[in-house]
C-alpha positions as CSV (number, residue, x, y, z in Angstrom):
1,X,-4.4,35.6,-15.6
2,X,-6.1,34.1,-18.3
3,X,-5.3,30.5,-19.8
4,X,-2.6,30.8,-23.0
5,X,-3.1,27.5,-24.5
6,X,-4.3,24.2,-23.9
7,X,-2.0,20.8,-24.3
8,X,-3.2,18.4,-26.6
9,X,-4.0,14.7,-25.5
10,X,-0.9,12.9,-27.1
11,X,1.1,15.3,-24.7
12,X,-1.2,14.8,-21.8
13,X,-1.1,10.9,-22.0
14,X,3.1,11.7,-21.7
15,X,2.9,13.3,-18.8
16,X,0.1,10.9,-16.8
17,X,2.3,7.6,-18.1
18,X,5.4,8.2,-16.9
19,X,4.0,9.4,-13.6
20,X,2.0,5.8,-12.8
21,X,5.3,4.6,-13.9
22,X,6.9,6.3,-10.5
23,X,8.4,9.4,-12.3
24,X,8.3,13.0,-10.9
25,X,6.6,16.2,-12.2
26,X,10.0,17.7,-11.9
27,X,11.5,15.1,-14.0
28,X,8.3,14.8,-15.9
29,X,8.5,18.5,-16.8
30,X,12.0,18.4,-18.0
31,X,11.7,15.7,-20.9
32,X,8.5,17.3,-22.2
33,X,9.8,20.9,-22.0
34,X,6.8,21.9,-19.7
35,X,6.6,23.6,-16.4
36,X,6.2,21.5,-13.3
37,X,3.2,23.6,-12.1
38,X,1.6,22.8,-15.2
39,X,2.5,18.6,-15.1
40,X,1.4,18.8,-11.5
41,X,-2.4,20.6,-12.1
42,X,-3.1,17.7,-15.3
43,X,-2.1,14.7,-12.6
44,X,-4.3,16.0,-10.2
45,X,-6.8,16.5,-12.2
46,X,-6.4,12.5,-13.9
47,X,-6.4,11.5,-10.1
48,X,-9.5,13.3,-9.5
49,X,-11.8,12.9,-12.6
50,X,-9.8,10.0,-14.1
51,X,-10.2,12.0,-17.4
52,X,-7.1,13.1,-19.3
53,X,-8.9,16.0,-21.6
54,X,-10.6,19.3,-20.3
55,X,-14.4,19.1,-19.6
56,X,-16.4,21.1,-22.4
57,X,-17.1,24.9,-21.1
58,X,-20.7,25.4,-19.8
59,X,-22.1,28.2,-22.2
60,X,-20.1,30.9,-24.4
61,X,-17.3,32.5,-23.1
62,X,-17.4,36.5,-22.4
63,X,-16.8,38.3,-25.6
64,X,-15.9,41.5,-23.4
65,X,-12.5,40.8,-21.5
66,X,-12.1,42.0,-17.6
67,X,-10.3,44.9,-18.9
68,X,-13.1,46.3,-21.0
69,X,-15.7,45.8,-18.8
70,X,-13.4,47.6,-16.5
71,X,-13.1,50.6,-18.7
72,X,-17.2,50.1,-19.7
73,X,-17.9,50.7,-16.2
74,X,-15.2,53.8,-15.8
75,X,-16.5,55.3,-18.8
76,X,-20.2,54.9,-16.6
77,X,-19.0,56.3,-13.6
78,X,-16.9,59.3,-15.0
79,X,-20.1,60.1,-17.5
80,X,-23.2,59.0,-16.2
81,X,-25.2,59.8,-19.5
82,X,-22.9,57.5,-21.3
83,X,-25.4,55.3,-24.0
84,X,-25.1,51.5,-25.5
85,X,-23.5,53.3,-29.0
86,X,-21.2,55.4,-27.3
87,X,-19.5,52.4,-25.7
88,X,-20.0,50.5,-29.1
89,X,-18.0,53.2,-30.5
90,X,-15.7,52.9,-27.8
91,X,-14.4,49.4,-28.0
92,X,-14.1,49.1,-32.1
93,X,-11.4,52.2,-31.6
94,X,-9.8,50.1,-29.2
95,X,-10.3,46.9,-31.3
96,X,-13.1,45.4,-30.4
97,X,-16.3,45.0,-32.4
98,X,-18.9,44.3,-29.5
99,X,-23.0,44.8,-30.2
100,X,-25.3,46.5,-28.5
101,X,-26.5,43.2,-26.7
102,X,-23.0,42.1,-25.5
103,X,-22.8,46.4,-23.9
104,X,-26.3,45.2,-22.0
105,X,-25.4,42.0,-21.0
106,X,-21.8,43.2,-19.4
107,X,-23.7,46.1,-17.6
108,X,-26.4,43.7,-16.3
109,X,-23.7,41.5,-14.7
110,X,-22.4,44.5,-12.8
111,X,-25.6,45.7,-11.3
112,X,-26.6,48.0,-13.9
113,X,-30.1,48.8,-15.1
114,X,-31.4,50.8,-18.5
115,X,-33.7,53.7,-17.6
116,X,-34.5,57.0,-18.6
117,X,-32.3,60.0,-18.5
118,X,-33.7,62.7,-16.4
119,X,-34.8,65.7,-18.4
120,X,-32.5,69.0,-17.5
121,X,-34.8,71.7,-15.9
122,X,-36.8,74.1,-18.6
123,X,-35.9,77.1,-17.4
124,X,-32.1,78.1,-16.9
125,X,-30.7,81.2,-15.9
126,X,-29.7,82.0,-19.6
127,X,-33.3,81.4,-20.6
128,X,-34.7,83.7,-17.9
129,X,-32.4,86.5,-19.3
130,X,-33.6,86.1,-22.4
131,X,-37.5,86.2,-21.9
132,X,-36.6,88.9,-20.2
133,X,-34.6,91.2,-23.1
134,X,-37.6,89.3,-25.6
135,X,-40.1,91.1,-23.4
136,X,-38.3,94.5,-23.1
137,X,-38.0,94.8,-26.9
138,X,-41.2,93.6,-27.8
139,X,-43.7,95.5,-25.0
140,X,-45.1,98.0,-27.4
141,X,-46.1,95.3,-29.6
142,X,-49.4,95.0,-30.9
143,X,-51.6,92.9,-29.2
144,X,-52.2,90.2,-32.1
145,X,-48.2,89.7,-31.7
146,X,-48.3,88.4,-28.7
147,X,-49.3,85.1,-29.4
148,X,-45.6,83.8,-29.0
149,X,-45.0,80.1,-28.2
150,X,-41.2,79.7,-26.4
151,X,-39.0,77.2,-27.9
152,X,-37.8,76.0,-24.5
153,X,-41.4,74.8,-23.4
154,X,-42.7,73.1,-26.6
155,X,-40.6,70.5,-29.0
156,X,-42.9,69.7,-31.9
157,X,-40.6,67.1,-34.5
158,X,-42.7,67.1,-37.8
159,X,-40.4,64.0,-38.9
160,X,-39.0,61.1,-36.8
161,X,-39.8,60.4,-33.1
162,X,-39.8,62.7,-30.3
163,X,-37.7,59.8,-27.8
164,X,-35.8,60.2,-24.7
165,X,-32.5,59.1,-24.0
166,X,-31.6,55.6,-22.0
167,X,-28.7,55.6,-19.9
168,X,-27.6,52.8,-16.9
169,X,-27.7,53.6,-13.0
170,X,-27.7,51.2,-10.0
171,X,-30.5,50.3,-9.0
172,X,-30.9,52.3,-5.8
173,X,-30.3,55.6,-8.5
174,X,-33.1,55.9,-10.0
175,X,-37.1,55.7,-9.1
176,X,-39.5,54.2,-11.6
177,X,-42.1,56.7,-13.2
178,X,-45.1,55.9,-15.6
179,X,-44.5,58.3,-18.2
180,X,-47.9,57.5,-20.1
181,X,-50.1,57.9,-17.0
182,X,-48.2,61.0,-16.6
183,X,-48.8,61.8,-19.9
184,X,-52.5,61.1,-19.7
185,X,-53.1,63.2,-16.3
186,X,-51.2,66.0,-18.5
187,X,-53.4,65.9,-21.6
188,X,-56.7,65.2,-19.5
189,X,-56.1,68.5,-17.1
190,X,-55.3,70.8,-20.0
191,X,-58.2,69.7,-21.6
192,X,-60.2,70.9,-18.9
193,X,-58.8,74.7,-19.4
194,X,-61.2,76.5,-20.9
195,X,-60.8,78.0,-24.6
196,X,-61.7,81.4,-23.3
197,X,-59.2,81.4,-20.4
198,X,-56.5,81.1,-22.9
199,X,-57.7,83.8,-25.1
200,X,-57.6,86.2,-22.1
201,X,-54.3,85.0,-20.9
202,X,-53.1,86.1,-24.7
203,X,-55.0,89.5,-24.6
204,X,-53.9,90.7,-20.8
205,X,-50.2,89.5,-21.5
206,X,-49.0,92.8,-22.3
207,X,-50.7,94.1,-19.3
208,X,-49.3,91.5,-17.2
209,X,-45.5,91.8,-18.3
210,X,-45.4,96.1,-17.6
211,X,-46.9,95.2,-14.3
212,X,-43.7,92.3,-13.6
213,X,-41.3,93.3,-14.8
214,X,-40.1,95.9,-13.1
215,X,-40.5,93.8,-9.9
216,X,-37.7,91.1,-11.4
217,X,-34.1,91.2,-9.5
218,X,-32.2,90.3,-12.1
């Protein structure tokens, strides 16, 4: 449980002085209106420092009490992709006006480690579905229509910056990956792809999906 108050040094001196004189923490206690627990922890500490007053804290206490670092790291466990703001937002509804900082530092101390989130897979089974309707409808197309680019492969932001989302695991949770040497093995092989091999992939496509797509069990 966490310390209430602190007694001042006039009170202090009244409880150390009347115990040199011989007098008891019960007795002690009773005159000043304190407990005896609490006449008997400043004695023994005068007998063991010889100091009367509290010892200056080393460094700033924890703006984040035990139970909101307790809920921080409930919140973590019950939503893994749980972000710095969201807990932000978090605490001031329950009162507390915390930074982004004080969120790090408290998720630090508990074994925690920024990285980032793990992109969902490209293709899901509502996707599939609909590439497949897309093709149906569009198979007598002419051939300069077919030069479609899907939105679930390509994300192109004209404004702003196309960033990824940090999130906190253990560190045992996640595995480290460079994305820019990823990146650069990306750009470097698809430059090696001819132009011409694209535009044949564009002009056989229409050949391609009447040969597939009866062959999909779907």
């Amino acid at each position: 449980m966490a310390k209430t108050r602190e007694l001042c040094k006039d009170i202090r001196d009244k409880i150390v002085d009347p115990h040199k004189a011989g007098m008891g923490y019960r007795t002690i206690g009773k005159q000043l209106g304190e407990k005896a627990t609490t006449v008997g922890t400043i004695i023994r500490k005068w007998k063991k420092f010889k100091m009367r007053v509290n010892l200056p804290r080393s460094g700033a206490p924890c703006k984040i009490s035990p139970r909101g670092a307790s809920m921080i790291m409930r919140k973590m466990r019950d939503q893994p992709r749980t972000t710095r703001q969201d807990l932000v937002n978090d605490l001031k509804r329950a009162g507390t006006t915390d930074s982004k900082k004080t969120i790090s530092n408290t998720l630090s101390r508990h074994g925690l480690k920024s990285c980032s989130a793990r992109k969902v897979p490209l293709l899901k089974p509502a996707h599939v579905q609909a590439r497949l309707r897309f093709a149906n409808d569009h198979l007598d197309d002419p051939e300069e229509e077919w030069e479609v680019m899907w939105s679930d492969e390509t994300k192109i932001e004209l404004f702003g910056l196309n960033s990824t989302c940090r999130v906190w695991r253990k560190k045992d949770e996640y595995s480290h990956r460079n994305l820019k040497d990823l990146d650069k093995v990306c750009m470097d092989e698809w430059a090696k792809i001819p132009a011409a091999v694209c535009a044949n992939l564009v002009k056989n496509y229409r050949k391609r999906m009447i040969s597939v797509i009866p062959n999909m069990k779907f």
